[in-house]
C-alpha positions as a Markdown table, in Angstrom:
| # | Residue | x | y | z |
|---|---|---|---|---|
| 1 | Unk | -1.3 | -29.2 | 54.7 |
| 2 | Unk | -2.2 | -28.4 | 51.0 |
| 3 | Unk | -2.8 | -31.3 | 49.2 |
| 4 | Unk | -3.3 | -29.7 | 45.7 |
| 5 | Unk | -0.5 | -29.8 | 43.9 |
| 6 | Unk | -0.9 | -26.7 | 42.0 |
| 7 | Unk | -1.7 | -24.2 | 44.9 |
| 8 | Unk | 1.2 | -21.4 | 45.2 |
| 9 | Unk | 4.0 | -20.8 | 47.5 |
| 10 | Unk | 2.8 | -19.4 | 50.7 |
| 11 | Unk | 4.8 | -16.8 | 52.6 |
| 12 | Unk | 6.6 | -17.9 | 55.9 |
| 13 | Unk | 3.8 | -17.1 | 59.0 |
| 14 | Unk | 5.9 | -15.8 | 61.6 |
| 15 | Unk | 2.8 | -14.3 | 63.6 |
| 16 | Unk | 3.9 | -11.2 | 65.0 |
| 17 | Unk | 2.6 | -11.0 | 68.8 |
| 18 | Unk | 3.7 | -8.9 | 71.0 |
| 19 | Unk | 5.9 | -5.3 | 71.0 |
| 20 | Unk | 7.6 | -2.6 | 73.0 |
| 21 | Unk | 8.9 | 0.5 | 71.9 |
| 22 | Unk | 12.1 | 2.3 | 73.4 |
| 23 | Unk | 11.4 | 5.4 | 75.3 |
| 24 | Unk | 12.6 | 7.2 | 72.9 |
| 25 | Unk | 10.8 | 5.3 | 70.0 |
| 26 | Unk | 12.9 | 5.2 | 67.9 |
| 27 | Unk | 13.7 | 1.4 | 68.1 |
| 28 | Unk | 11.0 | -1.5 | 68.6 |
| 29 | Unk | 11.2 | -5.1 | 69.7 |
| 30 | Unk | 9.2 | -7.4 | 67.8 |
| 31 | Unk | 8.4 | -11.0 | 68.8 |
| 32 | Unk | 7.4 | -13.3 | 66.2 |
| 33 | Unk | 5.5 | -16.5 | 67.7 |
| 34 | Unk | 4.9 | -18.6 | 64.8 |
| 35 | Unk | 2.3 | -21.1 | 64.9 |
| 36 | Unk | 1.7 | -23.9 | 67.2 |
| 37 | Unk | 3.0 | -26.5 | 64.7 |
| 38 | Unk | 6.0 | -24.2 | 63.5 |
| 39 | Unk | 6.9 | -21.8 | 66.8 |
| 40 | Unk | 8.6 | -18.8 | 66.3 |
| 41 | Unk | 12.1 | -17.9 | 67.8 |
| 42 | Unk | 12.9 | -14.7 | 66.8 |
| 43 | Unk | 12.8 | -10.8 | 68.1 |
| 44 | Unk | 13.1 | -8.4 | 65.6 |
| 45 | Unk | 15.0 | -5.3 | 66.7 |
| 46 | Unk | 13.4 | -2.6 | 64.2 |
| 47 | Unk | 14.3 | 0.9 | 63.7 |
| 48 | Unk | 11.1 | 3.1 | 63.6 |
| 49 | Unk | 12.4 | 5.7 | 61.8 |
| 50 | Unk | 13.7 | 4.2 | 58.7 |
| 51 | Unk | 10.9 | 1.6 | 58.7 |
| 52 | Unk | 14.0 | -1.8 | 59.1 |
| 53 | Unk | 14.6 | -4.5 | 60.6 |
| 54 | Unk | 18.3 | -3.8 | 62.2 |
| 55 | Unk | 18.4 | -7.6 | 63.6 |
| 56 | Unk | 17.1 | -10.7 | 64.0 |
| 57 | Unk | 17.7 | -12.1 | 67.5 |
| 58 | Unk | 16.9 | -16.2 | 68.4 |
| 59 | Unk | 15.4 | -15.8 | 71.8 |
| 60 | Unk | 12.9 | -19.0 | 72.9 |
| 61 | Unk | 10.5 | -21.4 | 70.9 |
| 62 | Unk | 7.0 | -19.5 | 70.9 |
| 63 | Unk | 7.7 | -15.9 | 72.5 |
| 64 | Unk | 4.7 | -14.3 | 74.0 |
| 65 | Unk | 5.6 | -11.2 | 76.0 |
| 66 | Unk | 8.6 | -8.9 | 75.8 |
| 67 | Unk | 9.1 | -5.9 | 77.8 |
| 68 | Unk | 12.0 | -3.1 | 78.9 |
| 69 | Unk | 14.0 | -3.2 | 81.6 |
| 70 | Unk | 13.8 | 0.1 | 83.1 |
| 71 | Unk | 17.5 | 0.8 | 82.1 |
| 72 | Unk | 16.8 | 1.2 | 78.9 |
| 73 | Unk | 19.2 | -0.5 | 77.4 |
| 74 | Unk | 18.0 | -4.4 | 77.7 |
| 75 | Unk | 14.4 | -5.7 | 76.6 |
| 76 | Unk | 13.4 | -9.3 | 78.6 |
| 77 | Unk | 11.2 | -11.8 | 76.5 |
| 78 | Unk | 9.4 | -14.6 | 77.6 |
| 79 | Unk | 8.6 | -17.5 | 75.4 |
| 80 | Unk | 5.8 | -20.1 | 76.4 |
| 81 | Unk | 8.2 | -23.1 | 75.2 |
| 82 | Unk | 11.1 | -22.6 | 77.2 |
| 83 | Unk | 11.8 | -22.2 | 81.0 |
| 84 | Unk | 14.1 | -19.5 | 80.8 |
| 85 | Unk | 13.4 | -15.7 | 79.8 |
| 86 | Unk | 15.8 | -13.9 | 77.7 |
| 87 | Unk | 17.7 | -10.6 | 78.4 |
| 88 | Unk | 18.4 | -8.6 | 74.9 |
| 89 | Unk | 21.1 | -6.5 | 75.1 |
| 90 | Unk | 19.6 | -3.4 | 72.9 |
| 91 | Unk | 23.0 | -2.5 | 72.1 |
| 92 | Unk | 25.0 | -5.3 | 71.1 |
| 93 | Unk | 21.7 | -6.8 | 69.3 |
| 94 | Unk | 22.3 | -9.8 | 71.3 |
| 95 | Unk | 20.9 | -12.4 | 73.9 |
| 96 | Unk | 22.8 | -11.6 | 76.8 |
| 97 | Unk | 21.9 | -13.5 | 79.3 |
| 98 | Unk | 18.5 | -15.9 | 80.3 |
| 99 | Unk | 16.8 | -16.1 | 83.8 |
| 100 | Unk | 14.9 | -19.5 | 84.6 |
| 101 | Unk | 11.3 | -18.5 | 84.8 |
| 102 | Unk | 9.7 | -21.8 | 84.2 |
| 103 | Unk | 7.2 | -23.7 | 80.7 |
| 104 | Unk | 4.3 | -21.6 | 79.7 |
| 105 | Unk | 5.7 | -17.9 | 81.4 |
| 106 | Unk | 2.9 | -15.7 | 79.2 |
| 107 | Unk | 3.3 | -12.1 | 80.6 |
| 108 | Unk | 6.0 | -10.2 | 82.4 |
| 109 | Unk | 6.1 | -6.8 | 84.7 |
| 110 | Unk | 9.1 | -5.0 | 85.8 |
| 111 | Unk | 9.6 | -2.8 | 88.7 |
| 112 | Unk | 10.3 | 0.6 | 87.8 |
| 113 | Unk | 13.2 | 0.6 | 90.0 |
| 114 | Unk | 14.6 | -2.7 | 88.0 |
């Protein structure tokens, strides 16, 4: 921490860390991990085009790896601080569902066939 009393604000530190882009890049997924004293829990669902952020979704403490399900409609994140992975429902802008994957899951493959 800061100790001088003086020093200003600093902005929040949300660590951006890992991203996947629709097929048709339009839309991105954007995990924010945070820091190891203050973890992130947040994917950003950002539309490329217009340069926004369309949501904010809570997903698990730290996430590391996100990736799309071959569907194209749902993007899975991992986060190193929880045991279950996180299905985003592109659509709805929502969690959807979570899969038990186990602590400290850091990277994630899907078969093209789902």
């Amino acid at each position: 921490p800061n100790t001088n009393p003086a020093a200003p604000p600093q902005p929040r530190r949300a660590a951006p860390y890992d991203v996947v882009l629709t097929k048709n890049g339009r839309t991105a997924v954007v995990l924010l991990r945070g820091s190891e004293l203050v973890p992130g829990n947040e994917a950003l669902i950002i539309d490329v085009v217009k340069r926004t952020i369309d949501a904010r979704i809570e997903v698990g403490p730290r996430p590391v790896s996100v990736a799309l399900h071959p569907n194209g409609r749902h993007a899975i994140v991992l986060s190193q601080l929880s045991p279950f992975a996180s299905v985003i429902d592109l659509d709805k802008r929502a969690v959807s569902n979570t899969i038990e994957v186990g602590l400290y899951a850091e990277d994630l493959v899907i078969a093209a066939d789902g």
